[in-house]
C-alpha positions as CSV (number, residue, x, y, z in Angstrom):
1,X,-42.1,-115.7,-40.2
2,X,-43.1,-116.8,-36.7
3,X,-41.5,-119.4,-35.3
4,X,-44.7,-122.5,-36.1
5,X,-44.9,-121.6,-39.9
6,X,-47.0,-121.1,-42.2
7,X,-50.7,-122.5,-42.2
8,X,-52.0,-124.2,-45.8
9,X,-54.1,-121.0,-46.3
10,X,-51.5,-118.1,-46.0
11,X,-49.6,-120.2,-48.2
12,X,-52.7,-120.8,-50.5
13,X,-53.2,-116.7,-50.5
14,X,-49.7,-116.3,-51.4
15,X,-49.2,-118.5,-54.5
16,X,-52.6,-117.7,-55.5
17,X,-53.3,-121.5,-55.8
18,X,-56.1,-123.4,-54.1
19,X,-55.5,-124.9,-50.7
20,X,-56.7,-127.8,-52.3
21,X,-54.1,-128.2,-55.3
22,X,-51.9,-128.2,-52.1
23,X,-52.9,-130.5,-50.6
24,X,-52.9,-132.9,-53.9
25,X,-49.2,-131.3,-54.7
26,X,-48.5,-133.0,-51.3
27,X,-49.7,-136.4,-51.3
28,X,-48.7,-137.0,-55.3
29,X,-45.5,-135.2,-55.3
30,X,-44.2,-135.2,-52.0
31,X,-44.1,-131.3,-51.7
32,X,-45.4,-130.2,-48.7
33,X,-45.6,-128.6,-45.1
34,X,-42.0,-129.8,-43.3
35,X,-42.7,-129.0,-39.8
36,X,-45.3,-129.4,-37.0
37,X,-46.8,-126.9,-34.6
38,X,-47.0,-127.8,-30.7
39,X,-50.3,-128.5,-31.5
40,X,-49.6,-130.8,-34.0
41,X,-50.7,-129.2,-36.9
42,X,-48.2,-129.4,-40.7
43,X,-46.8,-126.3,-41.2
44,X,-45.0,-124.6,-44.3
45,X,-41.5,-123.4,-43.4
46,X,-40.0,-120.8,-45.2
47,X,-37.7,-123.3,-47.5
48,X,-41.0,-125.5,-48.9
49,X,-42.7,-122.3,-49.7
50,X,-39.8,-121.3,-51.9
51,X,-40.1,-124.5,-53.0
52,X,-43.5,-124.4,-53.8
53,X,-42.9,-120.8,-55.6
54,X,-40.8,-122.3,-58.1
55,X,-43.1,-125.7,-58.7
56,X,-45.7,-123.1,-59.9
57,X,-43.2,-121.0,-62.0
58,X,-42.4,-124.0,-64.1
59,X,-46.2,-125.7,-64.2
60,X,-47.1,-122.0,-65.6
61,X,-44.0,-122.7,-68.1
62,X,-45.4,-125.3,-69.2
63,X,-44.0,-128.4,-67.3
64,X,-45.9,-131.6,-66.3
65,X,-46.8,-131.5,-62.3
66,X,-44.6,-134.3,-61.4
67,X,-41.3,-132.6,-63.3
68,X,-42.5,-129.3,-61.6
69,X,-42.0,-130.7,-58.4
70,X,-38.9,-132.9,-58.7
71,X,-36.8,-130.3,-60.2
72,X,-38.4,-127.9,-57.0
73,X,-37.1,-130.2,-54.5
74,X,-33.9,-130.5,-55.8
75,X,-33.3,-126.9,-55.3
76,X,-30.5,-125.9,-53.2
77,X,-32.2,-123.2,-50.7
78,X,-30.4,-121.0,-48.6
79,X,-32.4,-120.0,-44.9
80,X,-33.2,-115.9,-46.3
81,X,-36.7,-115.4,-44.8
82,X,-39.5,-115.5,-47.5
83,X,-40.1,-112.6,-47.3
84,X,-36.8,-111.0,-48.5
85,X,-37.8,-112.3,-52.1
86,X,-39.1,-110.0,-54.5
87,X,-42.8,-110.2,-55.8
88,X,-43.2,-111.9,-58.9
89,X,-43.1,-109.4,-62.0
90,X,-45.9,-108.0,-63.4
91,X,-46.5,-107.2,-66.9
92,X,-45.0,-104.0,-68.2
93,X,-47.2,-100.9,-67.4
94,X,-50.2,-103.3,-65.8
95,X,-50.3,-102.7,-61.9
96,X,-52.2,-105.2,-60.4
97,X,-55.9,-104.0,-59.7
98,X,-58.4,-104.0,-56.7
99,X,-61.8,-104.6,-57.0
100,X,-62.3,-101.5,-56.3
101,X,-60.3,-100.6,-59.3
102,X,-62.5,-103.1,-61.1
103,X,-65.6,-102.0,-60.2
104,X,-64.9,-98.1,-61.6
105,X,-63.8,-99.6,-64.9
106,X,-66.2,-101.6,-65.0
107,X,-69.1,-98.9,-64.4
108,X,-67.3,-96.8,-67.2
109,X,-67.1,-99.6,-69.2
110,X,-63.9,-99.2,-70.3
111,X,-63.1,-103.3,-71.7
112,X,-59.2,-102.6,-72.0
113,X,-58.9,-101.7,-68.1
114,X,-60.7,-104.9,-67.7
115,X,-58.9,-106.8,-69.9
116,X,-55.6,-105.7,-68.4
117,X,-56.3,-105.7,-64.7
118,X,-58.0,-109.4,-65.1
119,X,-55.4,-110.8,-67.1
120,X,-52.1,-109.2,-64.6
121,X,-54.4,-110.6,-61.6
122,X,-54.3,-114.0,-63.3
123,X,-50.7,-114.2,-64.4
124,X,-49.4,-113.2,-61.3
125,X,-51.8,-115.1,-58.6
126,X,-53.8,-117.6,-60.8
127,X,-57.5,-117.8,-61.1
128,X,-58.7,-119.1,-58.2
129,X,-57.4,-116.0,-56.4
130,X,-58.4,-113.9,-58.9
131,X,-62.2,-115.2,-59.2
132,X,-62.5,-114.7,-55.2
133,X,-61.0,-111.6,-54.8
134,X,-61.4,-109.7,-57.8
135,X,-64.4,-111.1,-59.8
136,X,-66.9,-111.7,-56.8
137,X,-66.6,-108.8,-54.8
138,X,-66.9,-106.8,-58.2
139,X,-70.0,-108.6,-59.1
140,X,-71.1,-107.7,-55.6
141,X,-70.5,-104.5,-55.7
142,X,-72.5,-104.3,-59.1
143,X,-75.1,-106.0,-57.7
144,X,-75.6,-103.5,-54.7
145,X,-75.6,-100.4,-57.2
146,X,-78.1,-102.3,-59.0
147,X,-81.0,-102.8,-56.0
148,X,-79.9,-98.9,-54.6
149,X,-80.5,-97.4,-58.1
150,X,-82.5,-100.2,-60.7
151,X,-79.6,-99.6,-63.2
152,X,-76.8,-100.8,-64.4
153,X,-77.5,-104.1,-66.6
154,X,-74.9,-102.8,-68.7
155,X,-72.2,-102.9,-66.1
156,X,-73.1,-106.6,-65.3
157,X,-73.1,-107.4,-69.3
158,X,-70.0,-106.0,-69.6
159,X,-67.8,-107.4,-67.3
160,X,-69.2,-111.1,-67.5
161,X,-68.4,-110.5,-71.1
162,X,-64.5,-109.4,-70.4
163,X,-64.6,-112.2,-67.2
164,X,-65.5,-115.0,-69.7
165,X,-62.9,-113.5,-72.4
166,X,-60.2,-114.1,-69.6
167,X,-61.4,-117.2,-68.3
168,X,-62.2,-119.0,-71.9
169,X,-58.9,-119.0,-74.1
170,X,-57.6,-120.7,-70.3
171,X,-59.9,-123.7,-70.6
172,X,-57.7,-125.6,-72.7
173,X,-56.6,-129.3,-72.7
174,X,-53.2,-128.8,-70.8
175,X,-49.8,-130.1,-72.4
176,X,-49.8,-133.7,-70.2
177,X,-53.0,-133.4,-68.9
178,X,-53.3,-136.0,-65.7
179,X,-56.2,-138.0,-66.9
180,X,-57.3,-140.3,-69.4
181,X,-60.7,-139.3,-69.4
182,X,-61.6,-135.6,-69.5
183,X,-64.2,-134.0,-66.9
184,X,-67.2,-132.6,-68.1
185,X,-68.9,-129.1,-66.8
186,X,-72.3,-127.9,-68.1
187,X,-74.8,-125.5,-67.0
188,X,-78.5,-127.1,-66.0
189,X,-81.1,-126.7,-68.8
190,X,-81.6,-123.0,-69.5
191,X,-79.3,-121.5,-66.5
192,X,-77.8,-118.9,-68.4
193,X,-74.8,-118.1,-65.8
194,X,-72.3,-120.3,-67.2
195,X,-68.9,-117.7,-66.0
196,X,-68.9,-120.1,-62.2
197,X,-68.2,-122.9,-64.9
198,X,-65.8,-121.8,-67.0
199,X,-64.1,-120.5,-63.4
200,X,-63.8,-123.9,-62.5
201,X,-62.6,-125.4,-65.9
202,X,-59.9,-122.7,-66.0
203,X,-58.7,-123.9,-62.7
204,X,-58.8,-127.4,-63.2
205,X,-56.7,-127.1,-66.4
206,X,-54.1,-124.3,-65.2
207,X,-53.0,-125.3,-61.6
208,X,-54.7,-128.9,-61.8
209,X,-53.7,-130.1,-65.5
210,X,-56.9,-132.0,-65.7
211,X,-58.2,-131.6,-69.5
212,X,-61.6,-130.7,-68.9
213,X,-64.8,-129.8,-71.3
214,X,-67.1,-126.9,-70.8
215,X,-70.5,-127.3,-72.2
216,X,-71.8,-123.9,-71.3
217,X,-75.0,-122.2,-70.4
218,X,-78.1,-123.3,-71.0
219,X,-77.6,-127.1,-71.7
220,X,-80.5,-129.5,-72.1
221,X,-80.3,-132.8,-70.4
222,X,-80.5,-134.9,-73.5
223,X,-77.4,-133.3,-74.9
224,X,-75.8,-133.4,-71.5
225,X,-76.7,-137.0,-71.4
226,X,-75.4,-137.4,-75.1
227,X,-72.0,-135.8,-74.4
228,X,-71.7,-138.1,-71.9
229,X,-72.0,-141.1,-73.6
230,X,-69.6,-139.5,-76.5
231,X,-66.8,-138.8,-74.2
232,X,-67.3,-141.5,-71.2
233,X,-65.9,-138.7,-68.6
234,X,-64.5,-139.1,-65.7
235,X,-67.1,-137.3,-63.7
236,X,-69.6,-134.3,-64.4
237,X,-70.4,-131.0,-62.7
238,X,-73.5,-129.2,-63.4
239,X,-74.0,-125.3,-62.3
240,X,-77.2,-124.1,-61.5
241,X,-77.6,-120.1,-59.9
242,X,-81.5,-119.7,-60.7
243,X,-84.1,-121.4,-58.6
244,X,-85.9,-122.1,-61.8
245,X,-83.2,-124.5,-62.9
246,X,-82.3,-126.3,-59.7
247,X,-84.8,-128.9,-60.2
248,X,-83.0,-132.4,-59.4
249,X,-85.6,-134.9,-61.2
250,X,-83.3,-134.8,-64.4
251,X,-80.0,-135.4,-63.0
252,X,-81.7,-139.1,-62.1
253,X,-82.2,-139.5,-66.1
254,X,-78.2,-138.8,-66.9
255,X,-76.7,-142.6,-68.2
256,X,-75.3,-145.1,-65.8
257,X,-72.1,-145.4,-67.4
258,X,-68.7,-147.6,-67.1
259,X,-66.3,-147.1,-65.5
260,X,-69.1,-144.9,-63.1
261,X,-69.4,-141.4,-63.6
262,X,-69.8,-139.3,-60.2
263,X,-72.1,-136.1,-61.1
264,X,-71.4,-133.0,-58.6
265,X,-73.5,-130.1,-58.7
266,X,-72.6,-126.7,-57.3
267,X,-74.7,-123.1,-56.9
268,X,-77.1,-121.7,-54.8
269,X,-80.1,-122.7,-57.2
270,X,-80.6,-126.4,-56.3
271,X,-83.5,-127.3,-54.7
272,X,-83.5,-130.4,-51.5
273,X,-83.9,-133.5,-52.6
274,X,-80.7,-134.3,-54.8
275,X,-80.3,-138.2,-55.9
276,X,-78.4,-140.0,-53.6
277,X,-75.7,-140.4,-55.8
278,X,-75.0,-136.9,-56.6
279,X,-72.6,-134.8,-54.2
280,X,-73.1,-131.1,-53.7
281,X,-70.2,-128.6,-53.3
282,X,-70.6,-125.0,-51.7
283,X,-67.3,-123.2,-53.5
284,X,-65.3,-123.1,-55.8
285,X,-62.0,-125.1,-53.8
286,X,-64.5,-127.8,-52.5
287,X,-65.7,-128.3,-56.4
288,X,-62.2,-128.8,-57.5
289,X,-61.2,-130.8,-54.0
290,X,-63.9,-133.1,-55.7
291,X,-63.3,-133.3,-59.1
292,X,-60.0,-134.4,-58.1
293,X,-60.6,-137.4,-56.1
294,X,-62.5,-139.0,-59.7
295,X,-59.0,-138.1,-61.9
296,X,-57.6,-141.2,-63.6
């Protein structure tokens, strides 16, 4: 490790948690960077991102946040460098898997390499990590064999199908969940890509502990707006991918409720024009960066 530190992404990369779970690790728990560049920047040293290493071993285990990082900054930490530690353990027999590795299974179609490689991937660097740099640059890759050859549907279906397999049984309301009143994620009226959604809830409850509910693809505003009312949630995030279902005029409709309810909106199928008093988010750590800020 150079002499400055570590910079909030490399350490990001290398837990495999969003820079932005950091970040709120930091200013609730008081685990963060310890030292400062010349140029003023916070930088990790090689002590807090031990530290850090075992706060997310014990939040996987099961412990609330807060314990997580008390009993982490109690440790007693000798100065080896970081990187004499050995890599977390993988699952017996499951080597952790490329996209490219991805990509061939998924164009043989062969669900149990999926399966495994998705579900190693996530256990051992989380799924924010995973959903950048596994899922998306598989779907990308899909998506290029697709235009050069007009086939291929069938690689899409089945990995979305084996994505969303991994990503649902993870949107669960966590053990101590750190709000009162749940966050609510739905697709816009007949947007049938729901698996951004479900990326997003997975996060939220796994490295964020925020109980959130996931409405799916293809919801209608009236039951959007009905949900709401039923659950009085903290805030609501609606996906849209397809041109056809960015249209804005129906977010205005959605109840005024109390305590307020921020709506955020994420994908590249939103037209111009969004309410005032609706925020848009370009990605997936600027989504959860502003989910958090409405927690209770």
């Amino acid at each position: 490790m150079g002499e400055e530190g570590y910079g909030i992404g490399a350490v990001a990369r290398r837990l495999g948690v969003p820079a932005a779970t950091l970040r709120t690790w930091n200013l609730r728990y008081g685990i963060g960077p310890s030292r400062r560049s010349p140029g003023g920047h916070r930088r990790y040293d090689g002590t807090d991102l031990r530290r850090l290493h075992e706060m997310n071993r014990l939040i996987h285990e099961g412990m609330p946040p807060a314990e997580a990082a008390h009993a982490a900054l109690r440790l007693r930490l000798d100065s080896r460098p970081v990187e004499a530690e050995p890599p977390p353990a993988e699952a017996p027999g499951v080597a952790l898997p490329s996209a490219a590795m991805l990509a061939r299974a998924a164009a043989m179609l062969d669900s149990r390499v999926l399966d495994e490689g998705l579900a190693a991937a996530i256990a051992r660097h989380g799924v924010a990590w995973t959903w950048k740099g596994l899922v998306l640059p598989v779907f990308e890759t899909i998506s290029g064999r697709q235009a050069r050859t007009g086939g291929g549907v069938e690689v899409e279906h089945v990995f979305s199908d084996r994505v969303l397999a991994a990503l649902h049984r993870l949107v669960e309301r966590p053990a101590a969940p750190v709000n009162d009143r749940p966050v609510l994620l739905a697709c816009a009226e007949d947007e049938q890509h729901s698996l951004p959604v479900y990326a997003l809830g997975a996060v939220l409850s796994t490295a964020m502990r925020v109980e959130a509910r996931v409405l799916g693809a293809r919801t209608p505003y009236p039951a959007l707006a009905d949900a709401m009312r039923t659950l009085g949630p903290c805030a609501v995030f609606v996906w849209s991918q397809q041109e056809s279902t960015g249209d804005p005029a129906p977010l205005l409709a959605l109840p005024a409720l109390r305590p307020p309810c921020p709506v955020v909106v994420g994908g590249p199928g939103w037209w111009n024009g969004l309410p005032r008093t609706v925020t848009r988010v370009d990605s997936l750590d600027a989504a959860v960066t502003r989910l958090m800020r409405t927690v209770r």
